[in-house]
C-alpha positions as CSV (number, residue, x, y, z in Angstrom):
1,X,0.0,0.0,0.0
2,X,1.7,3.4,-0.9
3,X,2.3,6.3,1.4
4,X,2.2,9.3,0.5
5,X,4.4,12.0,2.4
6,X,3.2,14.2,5.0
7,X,2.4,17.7,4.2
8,X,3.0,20.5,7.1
9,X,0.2,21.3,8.8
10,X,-1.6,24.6,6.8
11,X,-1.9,27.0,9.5
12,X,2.0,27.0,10.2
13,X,2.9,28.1,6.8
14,X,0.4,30.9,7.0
15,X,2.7,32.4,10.0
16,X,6.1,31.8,8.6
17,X,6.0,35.7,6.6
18,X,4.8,37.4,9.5
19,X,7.1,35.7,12.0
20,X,9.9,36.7,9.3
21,X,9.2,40.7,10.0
22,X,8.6,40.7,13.5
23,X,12.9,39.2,14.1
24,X,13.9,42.1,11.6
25,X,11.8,44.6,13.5
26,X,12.9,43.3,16.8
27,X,16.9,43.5,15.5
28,X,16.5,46.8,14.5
29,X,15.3,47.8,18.0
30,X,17.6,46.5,19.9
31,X,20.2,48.1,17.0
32,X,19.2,51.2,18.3
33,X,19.2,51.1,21.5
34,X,22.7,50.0,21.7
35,X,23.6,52.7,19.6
36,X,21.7,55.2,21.9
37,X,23.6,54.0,25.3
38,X,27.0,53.8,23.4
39,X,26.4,57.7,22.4
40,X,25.2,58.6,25.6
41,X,28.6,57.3,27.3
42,X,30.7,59.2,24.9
43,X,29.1,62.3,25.5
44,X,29.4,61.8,29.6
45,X,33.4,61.0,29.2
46,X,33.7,63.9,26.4
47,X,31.8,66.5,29.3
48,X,34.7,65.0,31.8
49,X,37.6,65.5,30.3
50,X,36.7,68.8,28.7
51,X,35.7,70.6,32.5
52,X,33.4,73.0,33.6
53,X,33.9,75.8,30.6
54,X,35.5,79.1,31.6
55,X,34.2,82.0,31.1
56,X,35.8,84.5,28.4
57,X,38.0,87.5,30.3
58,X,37.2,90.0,29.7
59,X,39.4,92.8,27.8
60,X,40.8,95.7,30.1
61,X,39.7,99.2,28.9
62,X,42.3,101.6,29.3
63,X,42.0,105.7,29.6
64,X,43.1,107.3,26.5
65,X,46.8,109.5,26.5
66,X,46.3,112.9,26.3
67,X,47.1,114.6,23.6
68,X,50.6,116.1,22.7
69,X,51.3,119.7,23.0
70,X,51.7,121.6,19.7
71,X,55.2,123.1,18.9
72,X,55.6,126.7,20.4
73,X,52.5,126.3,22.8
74,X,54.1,127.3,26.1
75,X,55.2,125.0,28.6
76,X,52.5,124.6,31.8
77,X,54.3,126.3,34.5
78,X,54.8,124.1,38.1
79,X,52.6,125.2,40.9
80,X,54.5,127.3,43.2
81,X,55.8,125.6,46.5
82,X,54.6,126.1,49.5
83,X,57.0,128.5,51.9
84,X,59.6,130.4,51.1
85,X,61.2,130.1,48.2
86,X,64.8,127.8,48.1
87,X,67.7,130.2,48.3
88,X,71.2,129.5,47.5
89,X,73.8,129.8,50.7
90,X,77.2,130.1,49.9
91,X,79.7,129.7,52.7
92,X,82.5,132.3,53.3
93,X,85.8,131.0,52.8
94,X,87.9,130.4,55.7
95,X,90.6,132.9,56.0
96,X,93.9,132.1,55.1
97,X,96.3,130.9,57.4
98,X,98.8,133.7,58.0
99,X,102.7,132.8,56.6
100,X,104.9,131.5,59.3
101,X,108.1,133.9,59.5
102,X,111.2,133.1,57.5
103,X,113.9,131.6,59.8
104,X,117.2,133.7,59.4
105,X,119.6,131.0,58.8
106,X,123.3,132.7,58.8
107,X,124.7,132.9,55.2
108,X,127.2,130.5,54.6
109,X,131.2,131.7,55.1
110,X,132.7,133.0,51.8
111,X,135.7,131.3,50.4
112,X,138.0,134.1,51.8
113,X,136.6,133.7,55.4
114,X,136.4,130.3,55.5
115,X,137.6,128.5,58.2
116,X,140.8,126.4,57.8
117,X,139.3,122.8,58.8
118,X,142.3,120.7,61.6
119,X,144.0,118.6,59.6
120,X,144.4,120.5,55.8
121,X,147.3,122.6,55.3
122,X,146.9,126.1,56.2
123,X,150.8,126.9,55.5
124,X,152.4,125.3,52.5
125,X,155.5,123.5,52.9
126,X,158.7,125.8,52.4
127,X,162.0,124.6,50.6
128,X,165.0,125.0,53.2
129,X,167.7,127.1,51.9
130,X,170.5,124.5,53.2
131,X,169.5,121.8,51.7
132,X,167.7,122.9,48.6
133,X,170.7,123.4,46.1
134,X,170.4,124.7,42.7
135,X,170.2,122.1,40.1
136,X,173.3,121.3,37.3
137,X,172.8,123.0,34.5
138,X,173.5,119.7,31.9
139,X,176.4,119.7,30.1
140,X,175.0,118.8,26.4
141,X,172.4,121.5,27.3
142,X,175.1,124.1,27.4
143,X,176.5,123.1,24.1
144,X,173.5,123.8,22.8
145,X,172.8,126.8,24.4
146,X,169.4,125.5,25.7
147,X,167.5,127.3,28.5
148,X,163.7,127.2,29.5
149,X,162.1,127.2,32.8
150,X,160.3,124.2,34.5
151,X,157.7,124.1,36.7
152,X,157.2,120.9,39.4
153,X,154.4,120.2,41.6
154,X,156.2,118.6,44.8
155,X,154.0,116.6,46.7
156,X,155.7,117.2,50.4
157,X,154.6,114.7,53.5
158,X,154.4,115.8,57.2
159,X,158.0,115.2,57.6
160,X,159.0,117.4,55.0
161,X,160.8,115.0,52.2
162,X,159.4,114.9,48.8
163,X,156.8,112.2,47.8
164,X,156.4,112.4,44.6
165,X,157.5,115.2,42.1
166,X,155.4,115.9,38.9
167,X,156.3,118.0,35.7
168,X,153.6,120.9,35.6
169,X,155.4,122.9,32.6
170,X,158.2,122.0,30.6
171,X,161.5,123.9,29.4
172,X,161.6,122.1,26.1
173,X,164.3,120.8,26.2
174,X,164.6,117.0,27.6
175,X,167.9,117.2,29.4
176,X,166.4,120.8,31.3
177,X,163.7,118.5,33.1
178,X,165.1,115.7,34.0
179,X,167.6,117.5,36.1
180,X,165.3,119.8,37.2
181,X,163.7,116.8,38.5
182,X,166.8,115.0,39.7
183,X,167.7,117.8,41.9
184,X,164.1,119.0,43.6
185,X,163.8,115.3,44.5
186,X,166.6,115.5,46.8
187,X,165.5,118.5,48.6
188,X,163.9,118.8,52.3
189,X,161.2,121.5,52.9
190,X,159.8,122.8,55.8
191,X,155.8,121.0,56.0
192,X,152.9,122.3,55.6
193,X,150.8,123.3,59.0
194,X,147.4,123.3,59.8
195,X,145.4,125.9,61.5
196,X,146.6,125.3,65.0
197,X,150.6,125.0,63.3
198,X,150.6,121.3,63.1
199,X,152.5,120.0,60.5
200,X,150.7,118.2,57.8
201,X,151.3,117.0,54.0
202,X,150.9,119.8,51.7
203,X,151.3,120.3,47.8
204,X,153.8,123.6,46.4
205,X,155.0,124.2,43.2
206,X,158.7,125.0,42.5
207,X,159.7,126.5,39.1
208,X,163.3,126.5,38.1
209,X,164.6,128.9,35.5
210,X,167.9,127.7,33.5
211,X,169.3,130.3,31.8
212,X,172.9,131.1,30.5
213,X,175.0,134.1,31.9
């Protein structure tokens, strides 16, 4: 015996469309809603972060310069002070302190009264006739008829002998001088003395004239 297959019951497959619409209709719902509390939670964390809102400042008004004086418009004088007006006081110099007198210091000595200081020669020496002989007259000298005069600066010591015997002025003639020195070197003078007539070394000169008769 055949079977035939069994059909779904009629009343089902008239609510399959309108069961179809109502899920769609649903889902878009609930679409929304999320959509709704995900903007409302942006908006409360945007509000935090931004802060309460400040108000704008306000800009500072400022009184307006006054205006420049025009060139050649007087100046606008100062009110006077009150008192008396400032003077200027000058001081009177101090007086000047009156010169000190000059000391009177003595003038020194001049040359001529000068004192003769102990110990320098006040006296110079003196040759002593005894024992201050003429000097020879050189022999080649006379053959040639020379004659001069020398001049010798005879250093003489307290005891009254030559130290040393220097030529001061020459005769010309070589032999002339050398025994003019010869002979003054062998002489003895009388010293020098000081101021109180002690003797003392002293300086002379001695010129000796050779001449023919």
């Amino acid at each position: 015996m055949a079977t035939t297959p069994r059909s779904a019951p009629a009343g089902l497959a008239a609510y399959l469309p309108r069961g179809r619409w109502l899920l769609v209709a649903g889902a878009f719902l609930l679409g929304w809603l999320l959509f709704a509390v995900v903007w409302l939670a942006a908006r409360r964390d945007q509000a935090v972060a931004m802060g309460p809102e400040l108000p704008a400042a306000v800009p500072e008004e400022f009184e307006p310069l006054p205006r420049p004086t025009p060139a050649g418009d007087a100046a606008t004088p100062l009110p006077p002070a009150a008192g008396e007006a400032p003077r200027l006081v000058e001081d009177a110099p101090a007086p000047a302190p009156a010169p000190l007198p000059a000391e009177t210091s003595p003038l020194p000595p001049t040359i001529d009264e000068a004192a003769p200081v102990a110990g320098e020669a006040a006296q110079a020496p003196i040759p002593l006739p005894e024992q201050s002989p003429s000097p020879r007259y050189p022999s080649e000298a006379l053959r040639r008829n020379e004659t001069g005069t020398v001049v010798l600066q005879v250093q003489v010591d307290a005891q009254g002998q030559p130290v040393s015997v220097d030529m001061a002025q020459r005769s010309g003639s070589r032999d002339l001088d050398r025994a003019a020195v010869e002979a003054v070197s062998h002489w003895r003078f009388s010293p020098a003395r000081d101021a109180a007539g002690n003797p003392v070394a002293g300086t002379l000169s001695v010129p000796i004239d050779f001449k023919l008769e």
